[in-house]
C-alpha positions in Angstrom: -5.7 -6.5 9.1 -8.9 -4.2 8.9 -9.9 -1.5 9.6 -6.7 -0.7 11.7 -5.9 3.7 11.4 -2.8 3.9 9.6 -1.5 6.4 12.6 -1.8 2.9 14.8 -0.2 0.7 12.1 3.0 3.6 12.6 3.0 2.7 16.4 2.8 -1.1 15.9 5.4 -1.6 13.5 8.1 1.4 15.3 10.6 2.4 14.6 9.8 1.5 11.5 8.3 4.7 9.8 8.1 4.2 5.7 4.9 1.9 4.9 1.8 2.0 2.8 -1.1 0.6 3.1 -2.8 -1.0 -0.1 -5.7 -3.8 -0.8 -4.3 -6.8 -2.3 -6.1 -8.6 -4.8 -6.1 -12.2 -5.7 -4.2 -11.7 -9.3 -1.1 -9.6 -8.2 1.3 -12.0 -9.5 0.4 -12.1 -12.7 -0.4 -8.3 -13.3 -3.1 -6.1 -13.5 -3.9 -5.9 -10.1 -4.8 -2.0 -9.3 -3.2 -1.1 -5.6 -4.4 2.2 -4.1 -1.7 2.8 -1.8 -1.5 5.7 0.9 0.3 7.6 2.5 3.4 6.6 -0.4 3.3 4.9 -3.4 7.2 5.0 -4.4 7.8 1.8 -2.2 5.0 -0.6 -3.6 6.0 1.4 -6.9 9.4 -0.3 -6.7 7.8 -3.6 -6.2 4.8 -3.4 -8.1 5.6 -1.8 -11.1 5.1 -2.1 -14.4 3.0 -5.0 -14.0 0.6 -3.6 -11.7 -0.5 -0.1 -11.7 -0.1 1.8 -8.3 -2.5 4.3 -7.8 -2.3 6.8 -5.0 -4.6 8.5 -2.3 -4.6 11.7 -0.9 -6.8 10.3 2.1 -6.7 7.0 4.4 -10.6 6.5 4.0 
């Protein structure tokens, strides 16, 4: 999905309320990939991590 506002991402997927959004990249399973992540990066943290670093945003744009 692109381009979709993270505030209508919350109303398609209710009730539903803890997600992130990220850009995947073509070499996530074998590590290295970089995910910016907003508005939380704990729950791709828990999948992600160590092998790909999580970094997170303080805006949706």
């Amino acid at each position: 999905m692109v381009n979709v506002p993270f505030v209508s991402l919350l109303t398609a997927i209710a009730p539903a309320r803890d997600i992130s959004v990220t850009i995947l990249i073509g070499f996530l399973e074998p590590g290295g990939c970089p995910l910016p992540a907003f508005p939380k990066v704990e729950p791709l943290r828990s999948l992600f991590s160590p092998e790909n670093p999580v970094i997170p945003l303080s805006a949706e744009s």
